[in-house]
NURO-15227 format. One record per residue: residue number from 1; residue in three letters; z, x, y of N, C-alpha, C in turn. Coordinates in nm, 3 decimals. Last residue first. Example, Ala and Ser with C-alpha at 12.3 -4.5 7.8 and 13.67 -1.06 7.14 Angstrom:
residues 2
{2, 'SER', {0.708, 1.285, -0.225}, {0.714, 1.367, -0.106}, {0.787, 1.290, 0.003}} {1, 'ALA', {0.780, 1.319, -0.569}, {0.780, 1.230, -0.450}, {0.780, 1.320, -0.330}} 
This chain:
residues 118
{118, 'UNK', {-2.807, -2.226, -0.841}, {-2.818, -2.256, -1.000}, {-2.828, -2.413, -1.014}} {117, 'UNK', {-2.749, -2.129, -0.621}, {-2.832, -2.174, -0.629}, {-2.869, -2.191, -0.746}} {116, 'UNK', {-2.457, -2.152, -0.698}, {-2.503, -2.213, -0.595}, {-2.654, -2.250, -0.598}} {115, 'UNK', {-2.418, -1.878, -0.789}, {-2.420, -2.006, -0.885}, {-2.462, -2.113, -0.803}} {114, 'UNK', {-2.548, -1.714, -0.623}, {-2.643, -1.713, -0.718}, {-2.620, -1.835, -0.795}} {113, 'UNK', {-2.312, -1.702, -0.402}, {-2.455, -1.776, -0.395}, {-2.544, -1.776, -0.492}} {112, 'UNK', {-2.126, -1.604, -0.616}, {-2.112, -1.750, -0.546}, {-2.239, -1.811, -0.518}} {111, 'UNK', {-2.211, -1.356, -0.571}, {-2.194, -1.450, -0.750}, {-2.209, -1.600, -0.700}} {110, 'UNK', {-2.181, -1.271, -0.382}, {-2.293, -1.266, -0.408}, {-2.314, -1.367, -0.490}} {109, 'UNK', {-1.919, -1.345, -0.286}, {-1.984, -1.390, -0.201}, {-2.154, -1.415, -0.264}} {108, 'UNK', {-1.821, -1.067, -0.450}, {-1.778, -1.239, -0.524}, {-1.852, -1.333, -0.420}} {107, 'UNK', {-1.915, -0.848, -0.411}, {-2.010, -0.905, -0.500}, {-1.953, -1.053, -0.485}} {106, 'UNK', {-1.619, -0.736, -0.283}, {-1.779, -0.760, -0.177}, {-1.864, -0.878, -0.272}} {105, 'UNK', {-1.344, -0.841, -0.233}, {-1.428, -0.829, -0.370}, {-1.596, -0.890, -0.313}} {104, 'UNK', {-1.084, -0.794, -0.087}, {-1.182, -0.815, -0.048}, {-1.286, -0.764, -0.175}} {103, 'UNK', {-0.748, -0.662, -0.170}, {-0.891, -0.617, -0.112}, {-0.980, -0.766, -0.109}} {102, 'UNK', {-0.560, -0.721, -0.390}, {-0.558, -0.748, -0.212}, {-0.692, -0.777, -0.121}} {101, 'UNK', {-0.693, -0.896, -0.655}, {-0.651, -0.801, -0.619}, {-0.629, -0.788, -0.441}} {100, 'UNK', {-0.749, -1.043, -0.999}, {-0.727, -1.031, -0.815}, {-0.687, -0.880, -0.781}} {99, 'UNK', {-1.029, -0.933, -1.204}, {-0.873, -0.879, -1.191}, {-0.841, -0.966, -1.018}} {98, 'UNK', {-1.241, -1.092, -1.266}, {-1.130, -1.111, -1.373}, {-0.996, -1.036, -1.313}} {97, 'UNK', {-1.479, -1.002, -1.099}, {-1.353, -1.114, -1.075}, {-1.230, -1.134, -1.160}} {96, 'UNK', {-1.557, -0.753, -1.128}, {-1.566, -0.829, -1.187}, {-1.573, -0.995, -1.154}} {95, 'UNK', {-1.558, -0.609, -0.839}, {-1.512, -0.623, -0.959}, {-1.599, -0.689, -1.001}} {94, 'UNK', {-1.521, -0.410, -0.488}, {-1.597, -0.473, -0.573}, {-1.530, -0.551, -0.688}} {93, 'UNK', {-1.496, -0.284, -0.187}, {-1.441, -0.316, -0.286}, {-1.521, -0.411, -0.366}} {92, 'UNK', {-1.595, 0.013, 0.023}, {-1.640, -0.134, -0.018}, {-1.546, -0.135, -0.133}} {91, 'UNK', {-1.430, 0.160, 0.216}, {-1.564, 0.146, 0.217}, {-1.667, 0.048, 0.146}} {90, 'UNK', {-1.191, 0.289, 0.344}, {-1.246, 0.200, 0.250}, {-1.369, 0.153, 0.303}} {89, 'UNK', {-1.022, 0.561, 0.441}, {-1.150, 0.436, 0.490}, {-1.210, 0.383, 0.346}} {88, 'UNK', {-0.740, 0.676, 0.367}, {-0.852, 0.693, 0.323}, {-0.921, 0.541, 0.393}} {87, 'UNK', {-0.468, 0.935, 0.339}, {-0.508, 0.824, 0.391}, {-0.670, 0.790, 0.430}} {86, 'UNK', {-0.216, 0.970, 0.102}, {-0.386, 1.017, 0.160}, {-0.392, 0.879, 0.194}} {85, 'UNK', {0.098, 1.231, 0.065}, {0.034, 1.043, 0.159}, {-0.114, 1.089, 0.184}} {84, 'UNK', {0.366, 1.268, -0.123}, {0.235, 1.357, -0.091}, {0.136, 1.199, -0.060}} {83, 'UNK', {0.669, 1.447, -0.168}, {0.560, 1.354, -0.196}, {0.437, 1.397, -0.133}} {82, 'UNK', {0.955, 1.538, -0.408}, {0.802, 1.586, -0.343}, {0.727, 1.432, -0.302}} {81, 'UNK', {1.177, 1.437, -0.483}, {1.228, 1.530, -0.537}, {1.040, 1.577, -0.456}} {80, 'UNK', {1.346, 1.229, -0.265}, {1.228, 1.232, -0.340}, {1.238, 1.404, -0.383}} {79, 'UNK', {1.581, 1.110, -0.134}, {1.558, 1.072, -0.259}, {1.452, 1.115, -0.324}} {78, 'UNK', {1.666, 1.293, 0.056}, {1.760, 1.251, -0.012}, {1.728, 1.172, -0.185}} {77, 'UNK', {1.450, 1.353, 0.169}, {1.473, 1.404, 0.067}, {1.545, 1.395, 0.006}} {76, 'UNK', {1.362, 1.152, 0.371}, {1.322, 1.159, 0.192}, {1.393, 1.196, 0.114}} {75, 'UNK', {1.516, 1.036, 0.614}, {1.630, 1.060, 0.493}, {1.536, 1.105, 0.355}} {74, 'UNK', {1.317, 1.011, 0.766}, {1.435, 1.129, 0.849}, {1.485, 1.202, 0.704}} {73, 'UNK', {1.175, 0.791, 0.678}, {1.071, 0.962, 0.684}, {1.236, 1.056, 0.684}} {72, 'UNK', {1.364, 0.600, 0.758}, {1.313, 0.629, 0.601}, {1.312, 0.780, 0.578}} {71, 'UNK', {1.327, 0.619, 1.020}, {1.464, 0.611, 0.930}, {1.459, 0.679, 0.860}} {70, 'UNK', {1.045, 0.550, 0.979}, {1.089, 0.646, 1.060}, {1.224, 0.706, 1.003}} {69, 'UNK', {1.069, 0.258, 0.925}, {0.977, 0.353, 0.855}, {1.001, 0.509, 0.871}} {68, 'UNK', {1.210, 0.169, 1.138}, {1.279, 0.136, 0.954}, {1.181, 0.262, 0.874}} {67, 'UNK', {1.057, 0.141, 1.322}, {1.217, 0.251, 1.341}, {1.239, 0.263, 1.220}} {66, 'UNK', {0.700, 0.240, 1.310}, {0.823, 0.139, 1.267}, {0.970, 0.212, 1.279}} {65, 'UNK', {0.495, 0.396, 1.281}, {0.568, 0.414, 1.401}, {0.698, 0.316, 1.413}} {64, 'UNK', {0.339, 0.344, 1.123}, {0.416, 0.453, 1.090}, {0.479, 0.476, 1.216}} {63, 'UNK', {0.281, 0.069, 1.187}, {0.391, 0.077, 1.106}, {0.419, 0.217, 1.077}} {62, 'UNK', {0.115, 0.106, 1.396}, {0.178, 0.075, 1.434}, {0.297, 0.031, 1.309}} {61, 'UNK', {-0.101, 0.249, 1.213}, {-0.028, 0.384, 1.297}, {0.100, 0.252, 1.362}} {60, 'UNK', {-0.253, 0.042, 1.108}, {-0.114, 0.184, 1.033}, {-0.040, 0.220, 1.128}} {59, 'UNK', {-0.336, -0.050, 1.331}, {-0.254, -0.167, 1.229}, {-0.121, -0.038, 1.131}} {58, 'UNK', {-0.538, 0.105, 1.422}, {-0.395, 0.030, 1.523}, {-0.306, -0.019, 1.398}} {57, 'UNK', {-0.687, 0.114, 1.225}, {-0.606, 0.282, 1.222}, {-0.517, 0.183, 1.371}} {56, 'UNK', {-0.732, -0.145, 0.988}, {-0.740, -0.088, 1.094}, {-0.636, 0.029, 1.154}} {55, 'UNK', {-0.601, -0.314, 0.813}, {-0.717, -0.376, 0.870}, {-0.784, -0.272, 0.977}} {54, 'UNK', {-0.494, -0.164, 0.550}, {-0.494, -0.199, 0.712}, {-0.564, -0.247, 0.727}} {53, 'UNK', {-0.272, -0.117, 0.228}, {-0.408, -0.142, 0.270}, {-0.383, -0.242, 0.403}} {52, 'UNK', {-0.089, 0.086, 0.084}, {-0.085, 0.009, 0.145}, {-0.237, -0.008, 0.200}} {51, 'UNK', {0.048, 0.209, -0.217}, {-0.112, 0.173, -0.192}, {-0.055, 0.113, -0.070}} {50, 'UNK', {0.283, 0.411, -0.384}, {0.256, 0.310, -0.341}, {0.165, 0.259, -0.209}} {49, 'UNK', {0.363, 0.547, -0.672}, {0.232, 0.536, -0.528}, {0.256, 0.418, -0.520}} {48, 'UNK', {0.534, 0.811, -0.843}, {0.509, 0.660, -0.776}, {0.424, 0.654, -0.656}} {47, 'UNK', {0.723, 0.945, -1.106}, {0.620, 0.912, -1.019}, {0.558, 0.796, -0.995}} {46, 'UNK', {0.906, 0.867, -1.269}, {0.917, 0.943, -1.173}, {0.847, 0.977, -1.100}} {45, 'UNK', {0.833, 0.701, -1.516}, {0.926, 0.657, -1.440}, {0.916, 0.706, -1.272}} {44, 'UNK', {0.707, 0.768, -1.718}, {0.858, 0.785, -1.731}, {0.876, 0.772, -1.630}} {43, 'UNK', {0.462, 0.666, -1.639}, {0.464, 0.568, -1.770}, {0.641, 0.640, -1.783}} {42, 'UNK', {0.441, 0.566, -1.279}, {0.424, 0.638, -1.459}, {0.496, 0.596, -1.562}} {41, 'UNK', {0.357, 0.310, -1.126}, {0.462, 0.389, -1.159}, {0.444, 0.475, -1.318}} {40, 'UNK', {0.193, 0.182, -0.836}, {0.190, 0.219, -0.981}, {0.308, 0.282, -0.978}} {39, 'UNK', {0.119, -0.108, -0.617}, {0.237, -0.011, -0.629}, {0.218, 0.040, -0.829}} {38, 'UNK', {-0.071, -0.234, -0.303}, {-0.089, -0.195, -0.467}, {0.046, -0.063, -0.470}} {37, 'UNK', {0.003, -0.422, -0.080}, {-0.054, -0.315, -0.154}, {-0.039, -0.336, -0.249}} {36, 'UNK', {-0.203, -0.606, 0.234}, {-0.176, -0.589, 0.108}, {-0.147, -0.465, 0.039}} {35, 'UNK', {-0.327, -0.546, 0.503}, {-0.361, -0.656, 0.409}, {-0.320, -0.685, 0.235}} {34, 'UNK', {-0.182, -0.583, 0.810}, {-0.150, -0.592, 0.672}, {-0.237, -0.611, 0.571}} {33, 'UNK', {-0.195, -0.680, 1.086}, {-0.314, -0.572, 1.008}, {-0.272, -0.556, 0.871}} {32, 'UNK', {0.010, -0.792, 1.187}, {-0.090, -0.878, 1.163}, {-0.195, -0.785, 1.085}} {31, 'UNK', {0.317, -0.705, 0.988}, {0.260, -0.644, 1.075}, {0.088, -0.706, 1.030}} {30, 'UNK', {0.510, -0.800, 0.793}, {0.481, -0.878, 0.924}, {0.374, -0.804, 1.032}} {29, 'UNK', {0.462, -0.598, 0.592}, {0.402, -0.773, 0.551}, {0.389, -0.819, 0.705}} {28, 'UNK', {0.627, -0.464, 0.667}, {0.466, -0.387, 0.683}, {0.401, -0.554, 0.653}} {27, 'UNK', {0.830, -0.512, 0.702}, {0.806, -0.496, 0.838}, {0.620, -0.478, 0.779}} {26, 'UNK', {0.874, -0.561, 0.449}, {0.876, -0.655, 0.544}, {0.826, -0.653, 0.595}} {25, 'UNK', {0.927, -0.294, 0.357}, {0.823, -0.396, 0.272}, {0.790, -0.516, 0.383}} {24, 'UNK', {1.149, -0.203, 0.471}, {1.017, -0.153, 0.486}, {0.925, -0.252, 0.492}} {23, 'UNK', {1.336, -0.366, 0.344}, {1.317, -0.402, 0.457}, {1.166, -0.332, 0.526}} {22, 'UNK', {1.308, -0.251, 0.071}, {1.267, -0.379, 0.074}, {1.243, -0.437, 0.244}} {21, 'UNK', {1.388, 0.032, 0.162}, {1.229, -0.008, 0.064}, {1.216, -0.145, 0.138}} {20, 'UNK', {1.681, 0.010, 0.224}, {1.517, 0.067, 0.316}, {1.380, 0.021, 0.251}} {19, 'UNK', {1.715, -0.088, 0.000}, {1.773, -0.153, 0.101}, {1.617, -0.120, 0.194}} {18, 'UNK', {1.687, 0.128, -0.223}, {1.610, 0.007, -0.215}, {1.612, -0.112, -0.079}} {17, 'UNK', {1.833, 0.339, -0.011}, {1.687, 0.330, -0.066}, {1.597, 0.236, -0.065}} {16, 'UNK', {2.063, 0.258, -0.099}, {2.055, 0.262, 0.037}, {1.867, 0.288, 0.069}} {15, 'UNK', {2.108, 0.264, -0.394}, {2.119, 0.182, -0.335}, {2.051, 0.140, -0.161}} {14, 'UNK', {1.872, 0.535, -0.449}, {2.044, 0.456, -0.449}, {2.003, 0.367, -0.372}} {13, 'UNK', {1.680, 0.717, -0.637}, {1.707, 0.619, -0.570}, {1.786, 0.552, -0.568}} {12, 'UNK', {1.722, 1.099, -0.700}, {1.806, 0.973, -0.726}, {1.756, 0.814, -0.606}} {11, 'UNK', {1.366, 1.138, -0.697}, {1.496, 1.155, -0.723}, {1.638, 1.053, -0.776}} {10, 'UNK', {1.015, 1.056, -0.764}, {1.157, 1.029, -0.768}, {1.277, 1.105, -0.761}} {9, 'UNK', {0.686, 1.187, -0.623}, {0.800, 1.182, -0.778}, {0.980, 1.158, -0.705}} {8, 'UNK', {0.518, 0.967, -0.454}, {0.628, 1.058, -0.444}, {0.697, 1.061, -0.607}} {7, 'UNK', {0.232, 0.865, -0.235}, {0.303, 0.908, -0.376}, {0.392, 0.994, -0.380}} {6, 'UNK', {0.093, 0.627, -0.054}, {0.223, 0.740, -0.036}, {0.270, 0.723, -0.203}} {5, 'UNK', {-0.214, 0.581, 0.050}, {-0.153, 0.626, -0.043}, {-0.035, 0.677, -0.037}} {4, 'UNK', {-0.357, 0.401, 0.293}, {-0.250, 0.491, 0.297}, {-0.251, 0.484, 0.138}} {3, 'UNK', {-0.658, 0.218, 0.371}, {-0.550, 0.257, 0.269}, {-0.504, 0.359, 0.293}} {2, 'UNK', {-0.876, 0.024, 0.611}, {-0.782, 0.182, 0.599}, {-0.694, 0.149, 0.418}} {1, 'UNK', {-1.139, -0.105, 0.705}, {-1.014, -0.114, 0.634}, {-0.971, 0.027, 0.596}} 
């Protein structure tokens, strides 16, 4: 499993933005390697990450190769005042259980068989 990080402090986001965002959002939901992201925003506003998580370096590379995604890349600067994308191998996900989350929660398979055998 892959995660992209794309964090960018804000400019003006207009209209034509959220348009691109939300159709973005799509294309990356319809793409079969999807597995979900995670989106933070600071506490004023102007900085932002938004997490996408792959099943696989075919699964990214075939949405950073999206026309909508591409579009996007042509017009940042129209809206981002900097950004800055890490792209990282996941390696195991874990918790509690108390939070969901996209990922895959390695231990919850464990918990399961311990109540199981209870």
């Amino acid at each position: 499993m892959l995660s992209a990080a794309f964090i960018f402090e804000s400019g003006d986001l207009d209209d034509e933005f959220w348009r691109l965002d939300g159709l973005i959002e799509q294309a990356a939901a319809d793409n079969a390697g999807f597995i979900g992201k995670d989106v933070w925003v600071s506490e004023d506003g102007r900085r932002r990450n938004s997490t996408y998580y792959w099943k696989d370096k075919q699964a990214l590379g075939e949405f950073a190769r999206h026309p909508l995604h591409l579009e996007a890349k042509a017009q940042y600067e129209r809206w981002y005042m900097g950004f800055h994308v890490v792209i990282s191998e996941v390696t195991k996900t874990y918790g509690d259980g108390g939070i969901q989350h996209v990922t895959p929660d390695a231990r919850a398979r464990s918990r399961a068989r311990k109540r199981a055998k209870q």
